[in-house]
N, C-alpha and C positions, 0 to 999 in steps of 0.2 A: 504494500500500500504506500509503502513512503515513495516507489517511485514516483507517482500520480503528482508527489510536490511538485517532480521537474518537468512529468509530459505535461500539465494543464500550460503553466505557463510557456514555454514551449510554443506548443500548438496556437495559444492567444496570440504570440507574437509572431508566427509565422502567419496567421491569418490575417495580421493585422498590415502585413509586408506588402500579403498578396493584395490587401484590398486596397493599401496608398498606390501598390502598382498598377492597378486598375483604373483608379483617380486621375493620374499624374497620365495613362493610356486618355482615358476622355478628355483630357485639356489642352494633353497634343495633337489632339484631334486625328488620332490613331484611326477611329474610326467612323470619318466623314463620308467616303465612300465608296463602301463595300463593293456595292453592284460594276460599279467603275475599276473598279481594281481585277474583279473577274476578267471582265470583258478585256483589259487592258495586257494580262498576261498569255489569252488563250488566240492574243492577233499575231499575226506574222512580222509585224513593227517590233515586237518586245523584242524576238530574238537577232542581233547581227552579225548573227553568222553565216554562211554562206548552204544551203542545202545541198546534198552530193544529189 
């Protein structure tokens, strides 16, 4: 049982990491636009390489 001292808070702070990194994702506007980003890697412009 005495582990539970170290995984609670542990786990609070690892949660608490993920959700500032989350945060900090929506205000760099990480994810403005999705639909646009699809479209964007599945055209022939993305890649410059040359096709054999």
């Amino acid at each position: 049982m005495a582990i539970l001292s170290y995984l609670i808070p542990v786990s609070l702070l690892l949660g608490g990491a993920g959700l500032a990194a989350f945060f900090w994702a929506l205000r760099a506007r990480q994810y403005e636009d999705p639909q646009g980003d699809a479209q964007r890697i599945l055209s022939s412009d993305y890649d410059n390489h040359p096709k054999p």
